[in-house]
Backbone as JSON, one array per atom type, in Angstrom:
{
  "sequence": "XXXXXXXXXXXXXXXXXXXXXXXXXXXXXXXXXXXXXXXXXXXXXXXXXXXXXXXXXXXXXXXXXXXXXXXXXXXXXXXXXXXXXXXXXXXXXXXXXXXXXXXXXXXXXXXXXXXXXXXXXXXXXXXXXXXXXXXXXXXXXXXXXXXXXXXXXXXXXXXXXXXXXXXXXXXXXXXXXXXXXXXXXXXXXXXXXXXXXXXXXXXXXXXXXXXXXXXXXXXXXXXXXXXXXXXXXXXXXXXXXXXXXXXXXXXXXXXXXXXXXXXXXXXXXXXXXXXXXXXXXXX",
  "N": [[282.8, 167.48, -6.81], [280.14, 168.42, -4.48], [279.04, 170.67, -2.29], [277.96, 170.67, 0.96], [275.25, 172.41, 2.12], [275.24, 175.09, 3.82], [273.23, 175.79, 5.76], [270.77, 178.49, 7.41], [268.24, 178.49, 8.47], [267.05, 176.18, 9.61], [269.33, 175.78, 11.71], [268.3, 178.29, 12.85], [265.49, 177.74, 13.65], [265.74, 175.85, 16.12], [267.53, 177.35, 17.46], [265.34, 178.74, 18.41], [263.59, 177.01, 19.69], [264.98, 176.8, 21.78], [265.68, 179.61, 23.46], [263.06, 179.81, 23.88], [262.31, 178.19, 26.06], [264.33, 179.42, 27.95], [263.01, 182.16, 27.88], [260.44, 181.75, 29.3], [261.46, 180.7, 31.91], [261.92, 182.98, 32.66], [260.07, 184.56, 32.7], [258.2, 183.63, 34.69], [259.49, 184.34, 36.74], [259.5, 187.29, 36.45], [260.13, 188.45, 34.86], [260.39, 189.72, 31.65], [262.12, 189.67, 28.37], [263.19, 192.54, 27.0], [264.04, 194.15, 23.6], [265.3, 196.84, 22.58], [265.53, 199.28, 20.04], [266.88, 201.28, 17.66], [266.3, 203.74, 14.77], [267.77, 206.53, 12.84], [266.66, 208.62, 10.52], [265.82, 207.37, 6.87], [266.86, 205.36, 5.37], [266.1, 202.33, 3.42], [266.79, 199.75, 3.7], [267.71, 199.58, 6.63], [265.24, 199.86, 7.85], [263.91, 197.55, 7.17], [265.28, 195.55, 7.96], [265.05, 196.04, 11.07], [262.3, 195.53, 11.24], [262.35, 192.97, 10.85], [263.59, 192.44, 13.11], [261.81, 192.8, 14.77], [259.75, 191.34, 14.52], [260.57, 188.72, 15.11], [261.15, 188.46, 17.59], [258.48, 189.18, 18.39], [257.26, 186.82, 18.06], [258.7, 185.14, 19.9], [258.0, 186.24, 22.16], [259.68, 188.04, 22.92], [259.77, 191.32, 24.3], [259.12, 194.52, 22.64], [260.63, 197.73, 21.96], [260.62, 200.77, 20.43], [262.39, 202.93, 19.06], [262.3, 206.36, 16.64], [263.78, 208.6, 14.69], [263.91, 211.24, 12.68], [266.24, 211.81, 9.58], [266.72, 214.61, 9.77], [267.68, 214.86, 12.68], [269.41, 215.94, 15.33], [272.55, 215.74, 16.68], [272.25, 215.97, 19.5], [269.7, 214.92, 20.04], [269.6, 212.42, 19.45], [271.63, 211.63, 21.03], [269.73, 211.78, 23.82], [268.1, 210.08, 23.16], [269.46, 207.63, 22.96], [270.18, 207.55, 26.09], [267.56, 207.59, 26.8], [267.16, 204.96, 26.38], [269.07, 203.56, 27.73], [268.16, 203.66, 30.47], [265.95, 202.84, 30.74], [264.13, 200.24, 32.3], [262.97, 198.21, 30.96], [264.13, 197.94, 28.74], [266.38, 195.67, 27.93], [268.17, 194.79, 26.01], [269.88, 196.74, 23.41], [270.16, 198.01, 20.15], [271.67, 200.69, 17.73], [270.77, 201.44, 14.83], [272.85, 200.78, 12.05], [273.35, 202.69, 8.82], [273.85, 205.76, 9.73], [272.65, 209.19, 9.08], [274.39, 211.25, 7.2], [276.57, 213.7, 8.73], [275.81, 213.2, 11.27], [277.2, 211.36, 14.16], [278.04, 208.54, 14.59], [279.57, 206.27, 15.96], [280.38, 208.21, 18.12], [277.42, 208.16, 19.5], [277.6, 205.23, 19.87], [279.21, 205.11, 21.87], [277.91, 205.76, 23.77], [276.0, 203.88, 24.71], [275.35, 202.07, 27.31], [277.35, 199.52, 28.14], [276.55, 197.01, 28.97], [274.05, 196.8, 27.45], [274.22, 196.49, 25.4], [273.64, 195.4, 22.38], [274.62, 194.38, 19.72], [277.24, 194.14, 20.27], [279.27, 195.32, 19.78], [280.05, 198.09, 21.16], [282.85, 199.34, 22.28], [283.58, 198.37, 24.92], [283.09, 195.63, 25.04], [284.09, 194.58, 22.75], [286.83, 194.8, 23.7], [286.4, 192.51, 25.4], [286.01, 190.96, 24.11], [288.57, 190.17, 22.47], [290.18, 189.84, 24.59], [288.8, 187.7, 25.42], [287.25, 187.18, 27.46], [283.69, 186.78, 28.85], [280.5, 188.39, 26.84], [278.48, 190.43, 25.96], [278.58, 189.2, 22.14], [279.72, 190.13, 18.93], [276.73, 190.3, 16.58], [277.17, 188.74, 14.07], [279.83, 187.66, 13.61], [279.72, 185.71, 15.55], [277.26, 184.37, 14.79], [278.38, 183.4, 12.59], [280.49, 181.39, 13.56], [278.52, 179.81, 14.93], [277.13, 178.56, 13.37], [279.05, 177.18, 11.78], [279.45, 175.19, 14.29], [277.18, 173.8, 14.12], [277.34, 172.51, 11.98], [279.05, 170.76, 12.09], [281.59, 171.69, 11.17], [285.1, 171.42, 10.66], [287.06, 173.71, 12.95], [288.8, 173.88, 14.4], [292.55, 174.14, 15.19], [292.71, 173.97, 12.45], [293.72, 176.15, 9.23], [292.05, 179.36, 9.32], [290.71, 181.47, 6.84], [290.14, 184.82, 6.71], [288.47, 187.32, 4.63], [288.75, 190.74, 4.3], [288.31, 193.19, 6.44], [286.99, 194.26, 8.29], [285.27, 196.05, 11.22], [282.84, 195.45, 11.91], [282.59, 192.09, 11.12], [285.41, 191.6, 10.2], [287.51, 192.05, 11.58], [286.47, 190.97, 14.32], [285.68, 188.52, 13.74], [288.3, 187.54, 13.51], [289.42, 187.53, 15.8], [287.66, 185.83, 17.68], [287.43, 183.44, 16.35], [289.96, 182.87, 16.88], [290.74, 182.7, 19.48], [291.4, 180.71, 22.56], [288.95, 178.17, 23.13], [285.94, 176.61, 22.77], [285.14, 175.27, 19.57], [286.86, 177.17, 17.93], [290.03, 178.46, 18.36], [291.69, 178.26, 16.36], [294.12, 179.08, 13.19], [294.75, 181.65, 11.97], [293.65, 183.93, 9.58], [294.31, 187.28, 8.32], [293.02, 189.02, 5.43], [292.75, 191.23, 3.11], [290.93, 193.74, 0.49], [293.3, 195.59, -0.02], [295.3, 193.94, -0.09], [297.58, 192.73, -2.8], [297.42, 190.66, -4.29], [295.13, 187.91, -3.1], [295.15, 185.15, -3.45], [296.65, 183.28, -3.05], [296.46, 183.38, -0.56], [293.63, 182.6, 0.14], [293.81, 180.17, -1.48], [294.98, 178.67, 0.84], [293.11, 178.32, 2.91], [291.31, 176.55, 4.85], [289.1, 177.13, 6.19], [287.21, 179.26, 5.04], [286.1, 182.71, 4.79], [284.23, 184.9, 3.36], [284.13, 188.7, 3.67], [284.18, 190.92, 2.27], [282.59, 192.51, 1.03], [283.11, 192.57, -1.74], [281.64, 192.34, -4.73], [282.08, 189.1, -6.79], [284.71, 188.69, -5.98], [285.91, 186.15, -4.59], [286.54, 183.41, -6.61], [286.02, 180.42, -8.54], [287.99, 178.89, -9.05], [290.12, 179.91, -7.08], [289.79, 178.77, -4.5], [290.42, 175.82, -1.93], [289.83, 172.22, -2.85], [287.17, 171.17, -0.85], [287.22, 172.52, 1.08], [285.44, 174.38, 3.68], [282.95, 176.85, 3.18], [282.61, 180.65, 3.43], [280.04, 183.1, 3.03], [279.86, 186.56, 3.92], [279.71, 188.98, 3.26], [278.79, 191.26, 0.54], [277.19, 193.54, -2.21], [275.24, 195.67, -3.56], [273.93, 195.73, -7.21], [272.51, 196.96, -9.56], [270.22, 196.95, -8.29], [269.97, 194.36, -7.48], [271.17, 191.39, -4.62], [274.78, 191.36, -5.26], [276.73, 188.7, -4.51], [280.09, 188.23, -2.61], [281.05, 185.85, -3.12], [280.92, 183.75, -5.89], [278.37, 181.69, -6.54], [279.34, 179.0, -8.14], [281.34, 177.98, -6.8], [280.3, 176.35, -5.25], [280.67, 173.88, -6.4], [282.83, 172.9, -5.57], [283.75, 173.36, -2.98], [283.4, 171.85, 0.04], [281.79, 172.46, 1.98], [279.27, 174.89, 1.71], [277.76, 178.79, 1.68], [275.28, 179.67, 1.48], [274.39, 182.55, -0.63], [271.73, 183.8, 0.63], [269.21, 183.04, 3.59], [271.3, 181.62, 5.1], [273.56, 182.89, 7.15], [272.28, 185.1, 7.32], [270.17, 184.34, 9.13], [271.37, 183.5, 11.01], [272.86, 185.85, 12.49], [270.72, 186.75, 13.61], [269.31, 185.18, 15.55], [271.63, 184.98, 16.87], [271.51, 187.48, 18.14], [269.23, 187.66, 18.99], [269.33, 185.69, 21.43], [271.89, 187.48, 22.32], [270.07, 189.28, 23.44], [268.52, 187.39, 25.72], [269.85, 186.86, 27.28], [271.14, 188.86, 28.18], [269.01, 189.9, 29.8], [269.12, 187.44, 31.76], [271.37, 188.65, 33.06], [270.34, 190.54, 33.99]],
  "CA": [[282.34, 167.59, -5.42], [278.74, 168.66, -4.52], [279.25, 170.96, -1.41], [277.03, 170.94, 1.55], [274.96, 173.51, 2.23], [275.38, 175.48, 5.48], [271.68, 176.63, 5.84], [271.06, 178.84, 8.61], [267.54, 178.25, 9.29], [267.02, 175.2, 10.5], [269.55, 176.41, 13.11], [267.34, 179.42, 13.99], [264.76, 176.83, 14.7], [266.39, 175.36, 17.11], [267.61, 178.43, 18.75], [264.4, 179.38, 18.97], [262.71, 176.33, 20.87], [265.9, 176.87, 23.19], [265.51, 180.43, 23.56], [261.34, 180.2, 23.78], [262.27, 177.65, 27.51], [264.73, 180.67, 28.6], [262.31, 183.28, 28.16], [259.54, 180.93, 29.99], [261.89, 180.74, 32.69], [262.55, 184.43, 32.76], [258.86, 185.14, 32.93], [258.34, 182.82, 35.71], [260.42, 185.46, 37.52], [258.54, 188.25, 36.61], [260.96, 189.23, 33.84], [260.21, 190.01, 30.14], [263.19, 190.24, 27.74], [263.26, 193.41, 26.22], [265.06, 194.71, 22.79], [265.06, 198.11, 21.81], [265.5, 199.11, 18.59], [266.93, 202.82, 17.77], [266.65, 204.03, 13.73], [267.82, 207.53, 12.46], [266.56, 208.56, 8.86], [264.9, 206.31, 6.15], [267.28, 203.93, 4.81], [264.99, 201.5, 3.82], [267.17, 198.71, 4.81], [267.62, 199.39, 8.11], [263.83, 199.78, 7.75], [263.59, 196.05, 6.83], [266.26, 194.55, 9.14], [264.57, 196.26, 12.24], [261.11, 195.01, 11.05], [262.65, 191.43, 11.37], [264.13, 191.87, 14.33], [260.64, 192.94, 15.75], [259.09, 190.1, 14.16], [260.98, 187.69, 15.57], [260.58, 189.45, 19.15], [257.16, 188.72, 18.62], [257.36, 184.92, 17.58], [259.15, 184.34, 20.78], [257.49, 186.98, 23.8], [260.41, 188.96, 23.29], [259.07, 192.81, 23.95], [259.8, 195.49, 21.86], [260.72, 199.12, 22.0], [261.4, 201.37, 19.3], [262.8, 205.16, 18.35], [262.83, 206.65, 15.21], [264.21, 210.04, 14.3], [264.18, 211.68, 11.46], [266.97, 212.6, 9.32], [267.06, 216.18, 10.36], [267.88, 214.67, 14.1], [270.59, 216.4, 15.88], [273.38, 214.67, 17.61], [271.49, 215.55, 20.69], [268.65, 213.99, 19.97], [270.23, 210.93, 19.51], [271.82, 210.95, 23.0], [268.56, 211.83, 24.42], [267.0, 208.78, 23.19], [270.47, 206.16, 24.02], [270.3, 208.12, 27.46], [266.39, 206.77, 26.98], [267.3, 203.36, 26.25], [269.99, 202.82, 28.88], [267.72, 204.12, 31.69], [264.4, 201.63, 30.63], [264.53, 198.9, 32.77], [261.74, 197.45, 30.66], [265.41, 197.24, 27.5], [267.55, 194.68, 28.27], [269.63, 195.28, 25.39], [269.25, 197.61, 22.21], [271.22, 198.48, 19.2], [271.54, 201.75, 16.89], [270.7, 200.9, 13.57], [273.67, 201.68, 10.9], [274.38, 203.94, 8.96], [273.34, 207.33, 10.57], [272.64, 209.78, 8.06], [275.75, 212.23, 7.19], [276.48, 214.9, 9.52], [275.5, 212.49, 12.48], [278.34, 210.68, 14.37], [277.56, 206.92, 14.95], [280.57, 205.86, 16.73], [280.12, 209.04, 19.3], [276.15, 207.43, 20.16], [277.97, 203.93, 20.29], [279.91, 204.9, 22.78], [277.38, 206.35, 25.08], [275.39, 202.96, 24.71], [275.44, 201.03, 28.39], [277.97, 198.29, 27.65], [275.83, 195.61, 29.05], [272.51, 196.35, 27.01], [274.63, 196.72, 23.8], [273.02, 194.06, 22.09], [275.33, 193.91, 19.05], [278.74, 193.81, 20.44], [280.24, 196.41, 19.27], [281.06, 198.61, 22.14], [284.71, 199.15, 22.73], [284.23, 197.66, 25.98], [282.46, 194.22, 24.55], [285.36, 194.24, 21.94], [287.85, 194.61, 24.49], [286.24, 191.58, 26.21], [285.78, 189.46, 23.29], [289.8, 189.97, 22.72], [290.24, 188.74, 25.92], [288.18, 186.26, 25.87], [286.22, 187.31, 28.43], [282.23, 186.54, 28.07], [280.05, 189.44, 27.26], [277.62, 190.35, 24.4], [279.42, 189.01, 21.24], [278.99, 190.82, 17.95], [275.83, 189.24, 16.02], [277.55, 188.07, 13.08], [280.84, 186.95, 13.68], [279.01, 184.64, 16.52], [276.49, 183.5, 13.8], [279.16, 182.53, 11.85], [280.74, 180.21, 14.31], [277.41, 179.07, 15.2], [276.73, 178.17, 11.47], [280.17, 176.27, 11.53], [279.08, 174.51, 14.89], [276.25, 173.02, 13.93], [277.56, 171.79, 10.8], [280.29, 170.04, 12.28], [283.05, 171.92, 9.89], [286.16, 171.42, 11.79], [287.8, 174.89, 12.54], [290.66, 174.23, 16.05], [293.91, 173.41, 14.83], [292.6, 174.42, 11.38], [293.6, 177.41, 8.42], [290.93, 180.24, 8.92], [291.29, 182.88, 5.93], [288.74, 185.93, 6.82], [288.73, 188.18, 3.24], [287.48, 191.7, 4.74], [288.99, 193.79, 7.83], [285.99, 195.46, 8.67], [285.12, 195.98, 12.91], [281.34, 194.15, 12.66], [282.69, 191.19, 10.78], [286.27, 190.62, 10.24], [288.34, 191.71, 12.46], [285.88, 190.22, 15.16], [285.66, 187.1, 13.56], [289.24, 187.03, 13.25], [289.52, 187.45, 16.93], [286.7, 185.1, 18.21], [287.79, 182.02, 16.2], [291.32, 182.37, 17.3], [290.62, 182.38, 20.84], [291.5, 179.1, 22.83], [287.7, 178.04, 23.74], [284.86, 175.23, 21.77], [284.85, 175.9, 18.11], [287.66, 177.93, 17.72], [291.61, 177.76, 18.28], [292.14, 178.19, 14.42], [295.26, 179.73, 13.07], [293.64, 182.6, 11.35], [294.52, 185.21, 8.34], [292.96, 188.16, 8.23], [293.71, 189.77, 4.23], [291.79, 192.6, 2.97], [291.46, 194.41, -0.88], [294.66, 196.4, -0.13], [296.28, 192.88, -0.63], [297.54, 193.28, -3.91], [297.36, 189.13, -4.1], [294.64, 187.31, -2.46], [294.8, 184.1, -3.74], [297.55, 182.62, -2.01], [296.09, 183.1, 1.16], [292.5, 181.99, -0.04], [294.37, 178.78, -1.27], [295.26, 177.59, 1.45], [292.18, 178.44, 3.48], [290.42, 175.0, 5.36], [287.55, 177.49, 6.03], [287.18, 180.8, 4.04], [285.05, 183.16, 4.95], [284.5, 186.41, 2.81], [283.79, 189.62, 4.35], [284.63, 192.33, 1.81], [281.86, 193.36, 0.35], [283.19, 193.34, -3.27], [281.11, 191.0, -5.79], [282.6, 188.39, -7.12], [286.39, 188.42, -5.38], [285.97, 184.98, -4.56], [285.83, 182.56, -7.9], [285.77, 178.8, -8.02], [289.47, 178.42, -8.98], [291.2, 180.27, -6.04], [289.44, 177.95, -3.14], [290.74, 174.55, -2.07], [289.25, 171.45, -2.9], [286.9, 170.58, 0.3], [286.98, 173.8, 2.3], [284.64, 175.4, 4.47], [283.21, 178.96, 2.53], [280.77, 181.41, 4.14], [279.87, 184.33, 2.38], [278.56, 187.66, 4.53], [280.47, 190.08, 2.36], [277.82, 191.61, -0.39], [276.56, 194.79, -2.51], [273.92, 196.13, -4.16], [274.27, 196.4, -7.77], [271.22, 197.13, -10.42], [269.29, 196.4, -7.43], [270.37, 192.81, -6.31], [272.27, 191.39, -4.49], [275.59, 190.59, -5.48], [278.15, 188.36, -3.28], [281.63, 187.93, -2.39], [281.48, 184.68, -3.42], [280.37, 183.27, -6.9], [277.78, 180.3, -6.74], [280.02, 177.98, -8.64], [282.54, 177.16, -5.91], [279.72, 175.06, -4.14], [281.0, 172.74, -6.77], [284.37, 172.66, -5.24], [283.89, 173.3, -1.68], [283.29, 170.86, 0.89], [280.75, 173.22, 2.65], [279.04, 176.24, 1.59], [276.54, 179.02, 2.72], [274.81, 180.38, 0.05], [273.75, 184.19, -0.4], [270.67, 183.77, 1.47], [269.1, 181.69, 4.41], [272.75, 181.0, 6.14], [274.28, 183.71, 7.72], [271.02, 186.19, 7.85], [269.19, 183.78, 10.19], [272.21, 183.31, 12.06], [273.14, 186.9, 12.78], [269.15, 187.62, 14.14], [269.28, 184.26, 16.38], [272.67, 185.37, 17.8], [270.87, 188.65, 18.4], [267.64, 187.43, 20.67], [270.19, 185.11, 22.44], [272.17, 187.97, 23.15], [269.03, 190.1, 24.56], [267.94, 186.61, 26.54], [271.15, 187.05, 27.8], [271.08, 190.09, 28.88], [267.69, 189.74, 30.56], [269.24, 186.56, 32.34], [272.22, 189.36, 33.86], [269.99, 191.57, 35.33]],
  "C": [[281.18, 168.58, -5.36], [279.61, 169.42, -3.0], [277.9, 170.96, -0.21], [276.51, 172.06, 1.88], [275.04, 173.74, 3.91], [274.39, 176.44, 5.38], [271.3, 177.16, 7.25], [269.45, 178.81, 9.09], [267.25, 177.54, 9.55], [267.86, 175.13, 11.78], [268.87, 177.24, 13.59], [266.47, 178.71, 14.45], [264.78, 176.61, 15.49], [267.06, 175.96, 18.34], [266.62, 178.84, 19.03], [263.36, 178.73, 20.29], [264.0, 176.5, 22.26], [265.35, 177.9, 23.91], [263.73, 180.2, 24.31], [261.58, 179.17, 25.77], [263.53, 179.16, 28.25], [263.87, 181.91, 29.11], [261.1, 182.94, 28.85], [259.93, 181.04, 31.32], [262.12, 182.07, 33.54], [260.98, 185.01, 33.55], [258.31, 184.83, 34.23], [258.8, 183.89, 37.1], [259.91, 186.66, 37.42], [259.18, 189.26, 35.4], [260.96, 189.06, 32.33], [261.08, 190.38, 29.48], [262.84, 191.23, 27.08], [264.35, 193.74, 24.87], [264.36, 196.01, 22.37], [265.69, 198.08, 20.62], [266.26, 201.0, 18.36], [267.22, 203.0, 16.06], [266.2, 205.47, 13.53], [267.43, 207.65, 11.21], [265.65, 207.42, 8.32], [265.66, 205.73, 5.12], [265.78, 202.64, 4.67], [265.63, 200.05, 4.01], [267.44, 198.11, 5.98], [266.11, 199.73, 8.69], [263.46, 198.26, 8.66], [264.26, 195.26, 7.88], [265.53, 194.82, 10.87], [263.14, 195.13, 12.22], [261.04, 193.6, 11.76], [262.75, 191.16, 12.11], [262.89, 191.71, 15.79], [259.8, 191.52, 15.8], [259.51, 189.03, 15.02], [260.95, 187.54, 17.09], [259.12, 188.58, 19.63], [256.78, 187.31, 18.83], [257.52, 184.56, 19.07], [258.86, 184.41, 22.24], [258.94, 187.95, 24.39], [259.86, 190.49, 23.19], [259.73, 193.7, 23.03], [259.93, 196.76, 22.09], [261.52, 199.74, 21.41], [261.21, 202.78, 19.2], [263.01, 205.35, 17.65], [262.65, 208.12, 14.71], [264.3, 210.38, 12.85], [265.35, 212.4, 10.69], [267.62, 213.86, 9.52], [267.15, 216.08, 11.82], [269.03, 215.26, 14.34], [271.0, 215.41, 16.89], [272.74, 214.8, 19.24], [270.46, 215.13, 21.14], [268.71, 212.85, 20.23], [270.78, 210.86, 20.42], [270.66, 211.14, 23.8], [267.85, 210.55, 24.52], [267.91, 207.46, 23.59], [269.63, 206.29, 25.54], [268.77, 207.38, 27.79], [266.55, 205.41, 27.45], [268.44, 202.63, 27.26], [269.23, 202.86, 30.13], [266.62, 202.91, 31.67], [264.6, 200.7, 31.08], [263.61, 197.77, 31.99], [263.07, 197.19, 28.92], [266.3, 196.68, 28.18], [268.89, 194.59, 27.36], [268.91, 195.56, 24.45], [270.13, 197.96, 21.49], [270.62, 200.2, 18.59], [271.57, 200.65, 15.5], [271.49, 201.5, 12.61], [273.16, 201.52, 9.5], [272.99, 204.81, 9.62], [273.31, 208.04, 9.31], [273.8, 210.91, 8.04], [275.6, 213.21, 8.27], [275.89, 214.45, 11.09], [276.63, 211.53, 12.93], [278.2, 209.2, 15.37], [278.01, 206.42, 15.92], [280.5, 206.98, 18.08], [278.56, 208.43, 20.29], [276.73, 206.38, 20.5], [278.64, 203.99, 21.53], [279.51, 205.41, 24.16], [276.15, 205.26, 24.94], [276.07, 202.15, 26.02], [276.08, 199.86, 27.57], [277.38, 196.86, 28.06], [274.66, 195.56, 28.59], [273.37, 196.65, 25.56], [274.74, 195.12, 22.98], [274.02, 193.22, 20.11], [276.68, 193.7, 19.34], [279.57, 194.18, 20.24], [280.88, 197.54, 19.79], [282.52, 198.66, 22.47], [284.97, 198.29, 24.1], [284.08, 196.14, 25.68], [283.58, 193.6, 23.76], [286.14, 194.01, 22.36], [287.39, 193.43, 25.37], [286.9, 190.63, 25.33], [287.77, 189.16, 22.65], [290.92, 189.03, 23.73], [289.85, 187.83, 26.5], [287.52, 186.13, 27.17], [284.68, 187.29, 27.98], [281.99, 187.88, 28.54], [279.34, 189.36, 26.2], [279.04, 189.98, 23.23], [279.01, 189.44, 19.52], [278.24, 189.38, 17.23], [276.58, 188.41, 15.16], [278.25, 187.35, 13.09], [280.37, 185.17, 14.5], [278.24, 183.84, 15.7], [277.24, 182.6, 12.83], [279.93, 180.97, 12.44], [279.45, 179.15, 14.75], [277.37, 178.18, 14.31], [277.77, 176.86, 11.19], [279.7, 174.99, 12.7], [278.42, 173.63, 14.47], [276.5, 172.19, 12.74], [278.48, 170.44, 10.85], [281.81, 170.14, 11.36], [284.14, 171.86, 11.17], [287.06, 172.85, 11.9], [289.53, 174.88, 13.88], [291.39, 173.37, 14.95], [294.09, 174.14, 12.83], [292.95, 175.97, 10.29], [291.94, 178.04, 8.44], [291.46, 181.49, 8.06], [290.05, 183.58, 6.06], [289.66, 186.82, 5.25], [287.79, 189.69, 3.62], [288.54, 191.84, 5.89], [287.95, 195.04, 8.67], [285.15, 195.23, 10.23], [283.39, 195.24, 13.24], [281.87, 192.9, 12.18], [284.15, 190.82, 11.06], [287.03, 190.46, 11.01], [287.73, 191.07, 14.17], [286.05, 189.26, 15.12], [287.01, 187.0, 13.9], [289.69, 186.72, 14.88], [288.93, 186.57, 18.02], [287.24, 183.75, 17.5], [288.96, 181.9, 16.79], [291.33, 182.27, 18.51], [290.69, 180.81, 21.26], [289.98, 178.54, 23.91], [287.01, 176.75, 22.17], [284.52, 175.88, 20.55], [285.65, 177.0, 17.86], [288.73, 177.76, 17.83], [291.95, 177.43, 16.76], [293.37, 178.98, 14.23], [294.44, 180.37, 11.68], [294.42, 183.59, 10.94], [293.63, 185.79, 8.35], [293.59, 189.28, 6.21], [292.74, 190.84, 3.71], [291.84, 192.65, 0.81], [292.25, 195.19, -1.13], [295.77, 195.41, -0.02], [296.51, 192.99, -2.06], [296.94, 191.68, -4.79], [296.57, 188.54, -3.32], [294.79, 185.56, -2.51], [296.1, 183.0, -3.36], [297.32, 182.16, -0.57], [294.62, 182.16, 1.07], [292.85, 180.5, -0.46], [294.76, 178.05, -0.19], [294.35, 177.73, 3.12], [291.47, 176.76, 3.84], [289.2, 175.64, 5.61], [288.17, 179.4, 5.43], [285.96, 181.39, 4.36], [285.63, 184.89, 4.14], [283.72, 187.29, 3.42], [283.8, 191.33, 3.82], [283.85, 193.08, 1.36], [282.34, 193.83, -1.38], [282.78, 191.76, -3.98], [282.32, 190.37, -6.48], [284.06, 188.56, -6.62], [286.55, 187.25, -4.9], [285.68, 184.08, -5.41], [286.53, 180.88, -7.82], [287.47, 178.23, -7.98], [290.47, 178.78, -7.91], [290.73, 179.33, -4.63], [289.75, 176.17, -3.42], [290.02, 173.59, -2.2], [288.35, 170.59, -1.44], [286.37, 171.63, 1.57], [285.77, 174.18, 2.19], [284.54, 176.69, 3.6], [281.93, 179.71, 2.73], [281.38, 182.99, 3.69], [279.45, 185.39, 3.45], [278.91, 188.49, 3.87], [278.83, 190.05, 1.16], [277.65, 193.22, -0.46], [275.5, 194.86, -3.38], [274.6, 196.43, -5.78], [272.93, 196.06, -8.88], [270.09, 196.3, -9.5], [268.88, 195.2, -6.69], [271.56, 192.6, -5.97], [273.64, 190.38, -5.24], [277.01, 190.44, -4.32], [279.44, 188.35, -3.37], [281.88, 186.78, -3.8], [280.5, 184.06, -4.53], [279.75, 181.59, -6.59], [278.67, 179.17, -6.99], [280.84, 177.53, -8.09], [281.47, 176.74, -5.23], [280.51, 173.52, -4.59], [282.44, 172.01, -6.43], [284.66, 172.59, -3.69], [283.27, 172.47, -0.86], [282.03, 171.24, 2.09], [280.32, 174.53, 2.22], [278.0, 177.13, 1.3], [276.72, 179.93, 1.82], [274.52, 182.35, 0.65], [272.84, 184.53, 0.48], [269.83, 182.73, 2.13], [270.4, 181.09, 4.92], [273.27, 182.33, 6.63], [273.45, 185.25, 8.11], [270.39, 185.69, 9.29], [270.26, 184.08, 11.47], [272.74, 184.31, 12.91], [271.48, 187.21, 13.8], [269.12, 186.22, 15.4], [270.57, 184.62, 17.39], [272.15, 187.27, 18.97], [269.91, 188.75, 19.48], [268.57, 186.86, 21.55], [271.05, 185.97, 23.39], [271.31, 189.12, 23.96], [268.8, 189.23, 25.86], [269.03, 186.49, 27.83], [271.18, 188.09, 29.23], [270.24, 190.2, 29.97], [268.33, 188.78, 31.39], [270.41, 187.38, 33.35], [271.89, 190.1, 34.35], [268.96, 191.03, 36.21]]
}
């Protein structure tokens, strides 16, 4: 078995000519979506990921506005500039860029982020929606992931979802967003972690598998079922590339599956403008 690929840009395409008549509409009105942007320090990945997100801003007439502190920022710096970014009526929604550099407390800024311009979803109050199944921003990823499944036509209601990962941007979101009773979801859903001592019981009998752990290779071609759904976002860095969850060689076994790169990047940055256009469309 040859697996299909679950390629995520040719969906961003497509969100984008959607998106590009929203923000037409918006303008029309006199209203310009805004995303802010907020990075502490010089990670240079959260460099690169902002860059994109500007880029893509640009592509579409989404505005931009960005803060960037330097490592030696004090925690009151960094509420100075939220306290910025909640007040700008010209941001419609804006993230912090993780990680924070040591001795800075991430989760304390997150939580003084306006819950309706919090453009990743990660707010305690957004979380406490998306639990409840109430609409509200929905974290990028998890959302990209369902997207990713949407468009593919993988079947996930009624279906085994095994998330591999328990971590608050990916799994335990996801695990919470597919199981909800709503379109593309209603799955009976496992959430297992690397403090399972045994994974491969649960990954057997996965209809869609999605890894989330961040440890190379923990997913190999023999523990996944013949046919299943398998989306990688889990990954680390090691001698300078990346390496995934999930080993190449189960495409040959799985029935769908979304390679290292180009599926689940696009899809996370398209869930991202949607939820700024969003935003812009609630005020």
């Amino acid at each position: 078995m040859t697996a299909t690929l679950l390629l995520g840009d040719p969906v961003f395409d497509q969100v984008k000519v959607e998106l590009r008549q929203r923000i037409d509409a918006l303008k029309e009105r006199g209203i310009t979506p805004g995303l802010g942007t907020v990075i502490v320090g010089d990670d240079p990945g959260s460099h690169m990921y902002v860059k994109m997100k500007h880029e893509n801003c640009a592509e579409l007439g989404i505005a931009s506005v960005h803060e960037e502190l330097p490592a030696t920022a004090t925690q009151a710096e960094v509420d100075a500039v939220v306290d910025r970014m909640n007040a700008d009526p010209a941001v419609h929604a804006y993230l912090l860029q993780h990680p924070f550099p040591k001795g800075l407390d991430f989760e304390a800024a997150l939580l003084r982020v306006d819950p309706d311009k919090d453009v990743d979803g990660l707010h305690p109050v957004n979380l406490g929606k998306l639990v409840q199944g109430v609409r509200g921003p929905r974290p990028c990823t998890p959302a990209g992931v369902q997207d990713l499944l949407a468009h593919y036509d993988v079947p996930v209601a009624g279906r085994h979802v095994v998330i591999v990962g328990r971590g608050l941007t990916v799994g335990k979101a996801l695990a919470n967003l597919l199981s909800l009773k709503e379109e593309h979801a209603n799955a009976a859903v496992t959430l297992v972690h690397t403090g399972v001592p045994d994974i491969r019981p649960y990954v057997a009998d996965a209809d869609v598998l999605v890894s989330a752990a961040g440890s190379p290779g923990i997913i190999t071609r023999d523990m996944v079922k013949p046919g299943a759904a398998v989306v990688q976002t889990g990954a680390a860095f090691r001698d300078g590339k990346i390496a995934p969850d999930v080993l190449d060689d189960v495409a040959e076994v799985a029935g769908w599956f979304a390679p290292k790169t180009r599926s689940v990047g696009p899809m996370t940055r398209a869930r991202l403008l949607t939820n700024v256009v969003e935003a812009a469309e609630r005020s």
